[in-house]
RODO-2510 file (C-alpha; in nm, 4 decimals, decimal comma):
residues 354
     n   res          X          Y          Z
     1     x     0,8275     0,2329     1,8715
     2     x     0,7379     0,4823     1,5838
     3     x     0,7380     0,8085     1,5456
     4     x     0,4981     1,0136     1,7647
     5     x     0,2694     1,2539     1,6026
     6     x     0,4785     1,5783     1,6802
     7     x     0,8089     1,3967     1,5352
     8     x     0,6160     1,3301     1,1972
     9     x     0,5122     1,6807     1,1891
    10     x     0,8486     1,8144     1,2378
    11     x     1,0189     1,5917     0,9915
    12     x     0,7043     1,7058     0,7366
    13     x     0,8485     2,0714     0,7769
    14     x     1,2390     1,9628     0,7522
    15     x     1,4559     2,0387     0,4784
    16     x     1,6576     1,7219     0,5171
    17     x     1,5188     1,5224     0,3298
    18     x     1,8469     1,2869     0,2616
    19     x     1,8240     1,2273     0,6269
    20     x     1,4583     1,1260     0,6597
    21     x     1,5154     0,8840     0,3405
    22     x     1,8206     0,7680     0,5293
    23     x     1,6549     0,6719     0,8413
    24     x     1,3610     0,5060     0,6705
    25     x     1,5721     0,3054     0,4843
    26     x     1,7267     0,1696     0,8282
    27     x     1,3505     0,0381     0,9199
    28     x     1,3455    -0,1203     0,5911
    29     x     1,6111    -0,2769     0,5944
    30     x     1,5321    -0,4264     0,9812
    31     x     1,1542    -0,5633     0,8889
    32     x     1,2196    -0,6857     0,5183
    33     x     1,5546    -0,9195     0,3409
    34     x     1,7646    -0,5752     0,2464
    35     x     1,9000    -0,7417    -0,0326
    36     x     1,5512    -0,7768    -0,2159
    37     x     1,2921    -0,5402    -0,3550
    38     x     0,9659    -0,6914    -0,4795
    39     x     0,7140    -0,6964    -0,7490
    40     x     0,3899    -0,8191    -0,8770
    41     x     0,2445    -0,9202    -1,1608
    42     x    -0,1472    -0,8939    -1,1503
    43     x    -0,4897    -0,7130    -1,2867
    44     x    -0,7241    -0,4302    -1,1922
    45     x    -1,0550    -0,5307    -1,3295
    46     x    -1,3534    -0,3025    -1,2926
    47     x    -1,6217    -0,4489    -1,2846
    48     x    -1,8663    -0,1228    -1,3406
    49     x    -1,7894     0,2692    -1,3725
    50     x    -2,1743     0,3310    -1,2671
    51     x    -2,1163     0,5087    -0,8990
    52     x    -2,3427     0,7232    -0,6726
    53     x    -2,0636     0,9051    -0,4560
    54     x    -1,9134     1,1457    -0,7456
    55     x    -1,6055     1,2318    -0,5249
    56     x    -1,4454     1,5628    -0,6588
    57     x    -1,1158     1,3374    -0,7378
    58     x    -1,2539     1,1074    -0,9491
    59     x    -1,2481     1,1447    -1,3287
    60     x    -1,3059     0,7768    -1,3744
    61     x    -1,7192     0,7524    -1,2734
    62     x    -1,9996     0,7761    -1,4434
    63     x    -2,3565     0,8689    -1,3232
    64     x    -2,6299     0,6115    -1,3089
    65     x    -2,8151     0,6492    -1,6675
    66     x    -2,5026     0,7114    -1,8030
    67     x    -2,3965     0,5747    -2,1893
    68     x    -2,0776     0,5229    -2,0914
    69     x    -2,1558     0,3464    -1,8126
    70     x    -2,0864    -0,0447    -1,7995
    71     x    -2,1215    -0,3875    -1,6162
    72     x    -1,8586    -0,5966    -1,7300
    73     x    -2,0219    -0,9654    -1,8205
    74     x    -1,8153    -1,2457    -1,6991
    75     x    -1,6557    -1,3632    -2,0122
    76     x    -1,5099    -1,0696    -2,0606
    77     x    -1,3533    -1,0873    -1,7223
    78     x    -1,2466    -1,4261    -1,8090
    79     x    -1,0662    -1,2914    -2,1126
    80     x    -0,9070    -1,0110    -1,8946
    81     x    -0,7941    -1,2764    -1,6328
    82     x    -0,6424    -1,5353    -1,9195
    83     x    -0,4012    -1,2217    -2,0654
    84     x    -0,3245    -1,2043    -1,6909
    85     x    -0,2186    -1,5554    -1,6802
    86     x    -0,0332    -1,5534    -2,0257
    87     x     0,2092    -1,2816    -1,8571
    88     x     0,3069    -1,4837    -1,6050
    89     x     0,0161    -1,3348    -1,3100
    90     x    -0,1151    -1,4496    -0,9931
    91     x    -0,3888    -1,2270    -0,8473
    92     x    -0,6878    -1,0148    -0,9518
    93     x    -0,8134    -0,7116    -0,8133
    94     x    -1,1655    -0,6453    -0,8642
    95     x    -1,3012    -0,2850    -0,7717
    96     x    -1,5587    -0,0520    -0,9160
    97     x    -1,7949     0,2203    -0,8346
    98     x    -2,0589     0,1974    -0,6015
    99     x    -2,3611     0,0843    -0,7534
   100     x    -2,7223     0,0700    -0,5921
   101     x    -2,9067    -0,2001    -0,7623
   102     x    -2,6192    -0,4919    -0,7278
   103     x    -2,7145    -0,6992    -0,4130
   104     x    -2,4364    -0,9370    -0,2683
   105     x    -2,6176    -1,2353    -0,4911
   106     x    -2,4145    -1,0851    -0,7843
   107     x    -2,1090    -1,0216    -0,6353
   108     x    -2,1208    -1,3533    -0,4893
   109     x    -2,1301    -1,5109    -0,8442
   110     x    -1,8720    -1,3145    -1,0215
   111     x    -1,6468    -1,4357    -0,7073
   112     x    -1,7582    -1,8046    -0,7266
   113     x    -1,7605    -1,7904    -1,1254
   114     x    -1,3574    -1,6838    -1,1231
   115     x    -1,2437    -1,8727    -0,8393
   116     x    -1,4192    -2,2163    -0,9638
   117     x    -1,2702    -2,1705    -1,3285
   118     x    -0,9157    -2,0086    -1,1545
   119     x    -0,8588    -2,1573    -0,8539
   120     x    -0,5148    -2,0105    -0,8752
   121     x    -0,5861    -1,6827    -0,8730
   122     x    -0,5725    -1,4505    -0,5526
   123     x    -0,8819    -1,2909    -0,5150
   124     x    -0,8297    -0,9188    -0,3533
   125     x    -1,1024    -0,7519    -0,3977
   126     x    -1,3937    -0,4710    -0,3491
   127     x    -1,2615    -0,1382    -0,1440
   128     x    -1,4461    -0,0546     0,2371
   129     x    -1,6603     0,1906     0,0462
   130     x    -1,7757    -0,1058    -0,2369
   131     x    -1,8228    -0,3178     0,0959
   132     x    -2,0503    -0,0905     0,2931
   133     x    -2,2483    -0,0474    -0,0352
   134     x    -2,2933    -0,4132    -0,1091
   135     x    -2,3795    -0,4553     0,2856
   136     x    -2,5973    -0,1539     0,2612
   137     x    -2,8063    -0,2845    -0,0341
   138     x    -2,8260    -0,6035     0,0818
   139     x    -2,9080    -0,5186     0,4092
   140     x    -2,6729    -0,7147     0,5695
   141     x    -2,3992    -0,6080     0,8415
   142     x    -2,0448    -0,5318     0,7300
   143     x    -1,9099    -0,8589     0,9165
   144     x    -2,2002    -1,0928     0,7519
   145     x    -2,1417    -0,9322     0,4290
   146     x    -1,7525    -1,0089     0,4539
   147     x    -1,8416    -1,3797     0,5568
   148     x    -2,0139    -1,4216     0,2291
   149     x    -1,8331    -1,2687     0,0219
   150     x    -1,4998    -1,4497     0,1489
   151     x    -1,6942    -1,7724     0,1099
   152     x    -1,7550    -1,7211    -0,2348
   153     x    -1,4107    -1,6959    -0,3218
   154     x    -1,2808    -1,3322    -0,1803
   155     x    -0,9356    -1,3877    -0,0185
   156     x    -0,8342    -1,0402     0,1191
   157     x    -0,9266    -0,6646     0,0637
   158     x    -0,7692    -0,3728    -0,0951
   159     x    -0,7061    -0,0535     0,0994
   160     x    -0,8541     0,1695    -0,1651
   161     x    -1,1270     0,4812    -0,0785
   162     x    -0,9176     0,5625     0,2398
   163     x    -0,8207     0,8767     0,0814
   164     x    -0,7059     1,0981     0,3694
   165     x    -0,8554     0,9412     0,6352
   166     x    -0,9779     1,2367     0,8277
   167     x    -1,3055     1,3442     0,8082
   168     x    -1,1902     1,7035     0,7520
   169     x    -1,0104     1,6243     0,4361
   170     x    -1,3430     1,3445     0,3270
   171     x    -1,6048     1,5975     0,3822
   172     x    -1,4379     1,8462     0,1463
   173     x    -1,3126     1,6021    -0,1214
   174     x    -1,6012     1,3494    -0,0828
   175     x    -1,8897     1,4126     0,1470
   176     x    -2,0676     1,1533    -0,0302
   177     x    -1,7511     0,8804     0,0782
   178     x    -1,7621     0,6473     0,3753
   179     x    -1,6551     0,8552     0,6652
   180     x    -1,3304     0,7298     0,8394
   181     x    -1,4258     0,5100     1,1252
   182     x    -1,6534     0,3485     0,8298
   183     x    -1,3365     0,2321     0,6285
   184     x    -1,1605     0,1579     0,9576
   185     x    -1,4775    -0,0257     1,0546
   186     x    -1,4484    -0,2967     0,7129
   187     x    -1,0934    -0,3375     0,7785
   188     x    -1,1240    -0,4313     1,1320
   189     x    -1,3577    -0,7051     1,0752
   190     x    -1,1860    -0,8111     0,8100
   191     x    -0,8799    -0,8903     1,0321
   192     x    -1,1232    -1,0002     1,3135
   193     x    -1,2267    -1,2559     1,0739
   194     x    -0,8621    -1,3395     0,9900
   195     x    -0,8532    -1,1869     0,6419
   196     x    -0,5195    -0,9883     0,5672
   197     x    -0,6102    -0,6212     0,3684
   198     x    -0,3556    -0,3317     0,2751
   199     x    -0,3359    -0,0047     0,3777
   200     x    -0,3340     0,3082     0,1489
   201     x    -0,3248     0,6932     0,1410
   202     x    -0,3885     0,9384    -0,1320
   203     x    -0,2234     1,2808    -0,0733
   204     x    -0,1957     1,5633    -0,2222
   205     x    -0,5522     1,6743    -0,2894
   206     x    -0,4934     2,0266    -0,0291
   207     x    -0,4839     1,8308     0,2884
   208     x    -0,2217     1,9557     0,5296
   209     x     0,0373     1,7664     0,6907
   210     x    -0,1060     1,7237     0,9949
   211     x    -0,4019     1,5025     0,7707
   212     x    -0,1297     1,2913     0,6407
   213     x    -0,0308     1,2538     1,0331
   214     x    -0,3775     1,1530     1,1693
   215     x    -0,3677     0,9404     0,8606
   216     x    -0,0887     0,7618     0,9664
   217     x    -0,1870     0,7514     1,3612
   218     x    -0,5505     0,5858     1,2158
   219     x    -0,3233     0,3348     0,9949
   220     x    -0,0962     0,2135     1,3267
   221     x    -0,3945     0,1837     1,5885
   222     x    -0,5603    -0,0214     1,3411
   223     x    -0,2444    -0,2333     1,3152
   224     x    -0,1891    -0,2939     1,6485
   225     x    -0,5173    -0,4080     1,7536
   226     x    -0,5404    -0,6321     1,4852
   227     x    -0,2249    -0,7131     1,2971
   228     x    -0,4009    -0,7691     0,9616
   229     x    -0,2503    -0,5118     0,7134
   230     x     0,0028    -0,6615     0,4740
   231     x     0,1549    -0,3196     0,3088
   232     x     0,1028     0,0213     0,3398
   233     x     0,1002     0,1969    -0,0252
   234     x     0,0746     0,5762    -0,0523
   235     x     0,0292     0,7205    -0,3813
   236     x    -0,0253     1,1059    -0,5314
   237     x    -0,3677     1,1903    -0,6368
   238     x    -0,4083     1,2417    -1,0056
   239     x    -0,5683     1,5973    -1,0862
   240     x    -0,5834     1,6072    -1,4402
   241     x    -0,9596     1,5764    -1,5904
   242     x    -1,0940     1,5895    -1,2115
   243     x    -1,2725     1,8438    -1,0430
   244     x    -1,0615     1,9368    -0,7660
   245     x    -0,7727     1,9114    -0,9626
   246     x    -0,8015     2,2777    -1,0464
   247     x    -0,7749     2,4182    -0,7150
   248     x    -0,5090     2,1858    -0,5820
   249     x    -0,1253     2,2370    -0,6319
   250     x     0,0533     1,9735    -0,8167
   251     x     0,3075     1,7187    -0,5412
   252     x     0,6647     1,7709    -0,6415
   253     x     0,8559     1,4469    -0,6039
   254     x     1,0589     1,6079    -0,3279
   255     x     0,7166     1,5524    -0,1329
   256     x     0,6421     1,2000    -0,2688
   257     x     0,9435     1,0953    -0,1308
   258     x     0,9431     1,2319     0,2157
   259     x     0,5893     1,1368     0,2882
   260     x     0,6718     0,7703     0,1822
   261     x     0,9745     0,7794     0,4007
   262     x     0,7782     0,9197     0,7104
   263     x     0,5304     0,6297     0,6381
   264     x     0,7927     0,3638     0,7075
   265     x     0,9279     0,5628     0,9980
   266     x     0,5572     0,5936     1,1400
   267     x     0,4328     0,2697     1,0460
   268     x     0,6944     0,0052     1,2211
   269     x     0,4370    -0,2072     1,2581
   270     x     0,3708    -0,2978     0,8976
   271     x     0,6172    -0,4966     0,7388
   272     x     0,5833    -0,3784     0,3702
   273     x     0,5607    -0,0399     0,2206
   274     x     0,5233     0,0516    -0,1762
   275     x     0,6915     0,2630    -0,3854
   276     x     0,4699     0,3540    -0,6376
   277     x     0,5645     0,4348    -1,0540
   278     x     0,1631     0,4838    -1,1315
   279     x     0,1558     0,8810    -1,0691
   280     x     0,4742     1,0256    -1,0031
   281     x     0,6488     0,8040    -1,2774
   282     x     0,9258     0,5499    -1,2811
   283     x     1,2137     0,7046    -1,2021
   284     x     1,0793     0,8595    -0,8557
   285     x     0,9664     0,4873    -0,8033
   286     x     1,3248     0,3690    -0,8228
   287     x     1,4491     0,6377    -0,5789
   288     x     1,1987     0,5437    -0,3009
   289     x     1,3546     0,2283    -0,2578
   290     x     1,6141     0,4269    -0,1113
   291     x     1,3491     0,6038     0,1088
   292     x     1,1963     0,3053     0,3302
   293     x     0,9787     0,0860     0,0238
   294     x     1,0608    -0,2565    -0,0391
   295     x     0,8355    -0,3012    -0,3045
   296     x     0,7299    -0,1566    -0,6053
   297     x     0,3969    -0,2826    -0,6634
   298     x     0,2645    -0,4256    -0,9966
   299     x     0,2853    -0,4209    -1,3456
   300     x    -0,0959    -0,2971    -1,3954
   301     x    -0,1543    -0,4254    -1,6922
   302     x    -0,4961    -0,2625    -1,7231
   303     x    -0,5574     0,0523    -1,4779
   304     x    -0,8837     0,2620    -1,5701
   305     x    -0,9196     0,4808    -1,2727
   306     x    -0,5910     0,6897    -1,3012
   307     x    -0,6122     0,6897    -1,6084
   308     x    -0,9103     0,8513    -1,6382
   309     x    -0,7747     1,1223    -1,5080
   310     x    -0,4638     1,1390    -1,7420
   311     x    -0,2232     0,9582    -1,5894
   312     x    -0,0576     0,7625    -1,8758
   313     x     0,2444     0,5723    -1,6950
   314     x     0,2921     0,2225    -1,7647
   315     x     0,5697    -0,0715    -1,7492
   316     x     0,6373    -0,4243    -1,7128
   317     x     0,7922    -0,6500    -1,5511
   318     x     1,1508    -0,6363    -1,7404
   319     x     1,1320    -0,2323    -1,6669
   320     x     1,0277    -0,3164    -1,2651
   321     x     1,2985    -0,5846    -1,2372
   322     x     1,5193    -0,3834    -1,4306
   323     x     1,4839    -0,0433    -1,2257
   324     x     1,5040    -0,2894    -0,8692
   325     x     1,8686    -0,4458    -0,9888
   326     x     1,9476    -0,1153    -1,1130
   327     x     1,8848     0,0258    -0,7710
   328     x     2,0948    -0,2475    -0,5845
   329     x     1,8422    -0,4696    -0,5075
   330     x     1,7518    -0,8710    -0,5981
   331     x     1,4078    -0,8570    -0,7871
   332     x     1,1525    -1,1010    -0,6680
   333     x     0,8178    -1,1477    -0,7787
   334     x     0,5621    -1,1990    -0,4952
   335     x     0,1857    -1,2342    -0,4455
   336     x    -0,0875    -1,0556    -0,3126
   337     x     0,0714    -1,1619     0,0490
   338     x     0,3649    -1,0788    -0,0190
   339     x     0,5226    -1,4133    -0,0660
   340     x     0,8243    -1,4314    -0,2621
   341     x     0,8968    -1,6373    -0,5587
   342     x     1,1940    -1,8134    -0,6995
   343     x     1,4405    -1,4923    -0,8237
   344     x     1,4876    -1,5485    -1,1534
   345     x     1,7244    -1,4425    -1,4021
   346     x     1,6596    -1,0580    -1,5407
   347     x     1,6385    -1,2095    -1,9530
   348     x     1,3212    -1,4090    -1,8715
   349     x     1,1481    -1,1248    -1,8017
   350     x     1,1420    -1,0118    -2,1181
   351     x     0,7866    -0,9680    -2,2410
   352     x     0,6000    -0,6508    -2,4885
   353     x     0,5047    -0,3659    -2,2731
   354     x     0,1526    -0,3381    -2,1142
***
């Protein structure tokens, strides 16, 4: 059994944070090989910047009208997905904003376009909030709208717009967002329908802890009922460029890591959790394989949306392997469902940076 509520809370406001690392990494090493740390080698493509919700955190939209805004044409999503390929990739995921004039037809044709041309591509794809707009515009229900879009080629769905999940936290940082039993909602039928999705959180954006907690309570009801999240993947929200990013304090790393490690105490019902490099940086990565992760997600070798709002991280896959054997681990390169690959030797890794 996890922790309960009142036990996250209290290890939120303790100072030992060696401790709360230490015990995490005790559940890690019970649900995952404790000799191995994963990786993965895929692509964010975005298929269009035009969105209607402009959430306060979000640097990477544009408005409808917009000159910068874009629909990416297939070939160039081709081209994206070939570079992909050439370094060694195995899954694509597809997310952009939420736009009000593309019906599921369209999405349905980019999905059956990639997967006929790259059948062996994983297809994980379109956030709960892109869902409820496609079903919304179509005017279909969520479940229908997952049917068809999983016929066409979809093969599971990303955990991305859960934010905070608590509609305290959404209203303030995007009242125009799904509200939280909406993304729990996609997700469900999702796993009804047998399709596996991941979980994620973005904190620090002036939630408190209890947020984080009803985050995580949300995350492991969901779980239990229907078994179908693969990874849970908590990352730090990005505030330069954004809105709210000027009345929110910065997350130390200090809170990066405990939060992940209370996620792996919380969530024992999820086999994998992430340790991400993306916003607080490589090195703090590394470390939270000592604090319950087991993975430390991909290479990204495009990522627009944290970008945007000044994030300018990157790596590859000699750097992820690298910072995995330097941490004590085996390096293994997985897919989007977190099957393993052959280990290979460290030197044929070696590739240009992203």
């Amino acid at each position: 059994m996890g922790l309960t509520p009142q036990e996250a809370l209290d290890l939120f406001n303790s100072d030992d944070l060696i401790g709360v690392g230490m015990a995490a990494n005790e559940v890690r090493r019970k649900k995952t090989d404790p000799r191995v740390a994963t990786y993965q080698i895929d692509r964010n493509i975005n298929y269009t910047n035009f969105c209607t919700e402009y959430c306060s955190f979000c640097a990477f939209y544009r408005p409808m009208g917009s000159k910068e805004g874009y629909i990416q044409p297939l070939e160039s999503i081709y081209q994206k997905i070939e570079e992909m390929l050439a370094l060694g990739g195995n899954g694509v995921l597809l997310q952009g904003g939420l736009h009000p004039d593309l019906k599921i037809e369209w999405y349905e044709n980019m999905l059956r376009s990639i997967h006929e041309r790259y059948p062996q591509v994983h297809l994980h794809c379109f956030s709960a909030p892109e869902i409820l707009c496609i079903a919304e515009v179509s005017e279909l229900s969520i479940r229908d709208t997952i049917v068809r879009l999983r016929d066409a080629g979809l093969q599971s769905i990303p955990g991305g717009g859960a934010e905070i999940l608590d509609d305290e936290v959404r209203h303030r940082i995007a009242r125009l967002k799904c509200k939280s039993e909406e993304w729990e909602l996609v997700h469900r039928e999702a796993h009804k329908l047998g399709m596996r999705t991941t979980a994620t959180m973005m904190f620090g954006c002036g939630e408190e802890y209890r947020h984080r907690v009803n985050h995580f309570e949300r995350i492991r009801r969901i779980q239990e009922d229907g078994g179908g999240f693969t990874a849970f993947i908590p990352w730090i929200f990005a505030p330069e460029h954004t809105p709210l990013g000027k009345k929110v304090p910065e997350t130390t790393a200090v809170d990066y890591l405990k939060t992940l490690a209370i996620s792996r105490l919380y969530l024992d019902n999820i086999d994998h959790v992430q340790s991400s490099w993306l916003t607080p940086g490589i090195k703090v990565c590394q470390v939270g394989l000592q604090f319950g992760a087991d993975d430390v997600g991909s290479i990204l070798i495009e990522e627009n949306v944290v970008y945007a709002a000044g994030v300018r991280n990157r790596t590859n896959e000699q750097e992820l392997r690298r910072i995995i054997t330097d941490a004590g681990y085996i390096p293994a390169q997985r897919d989007t469902l977190y099957r393993s690959y052959a280990v290979k030797p460290v030197a044929d890794a070696s590739q240009p940076a992203a």
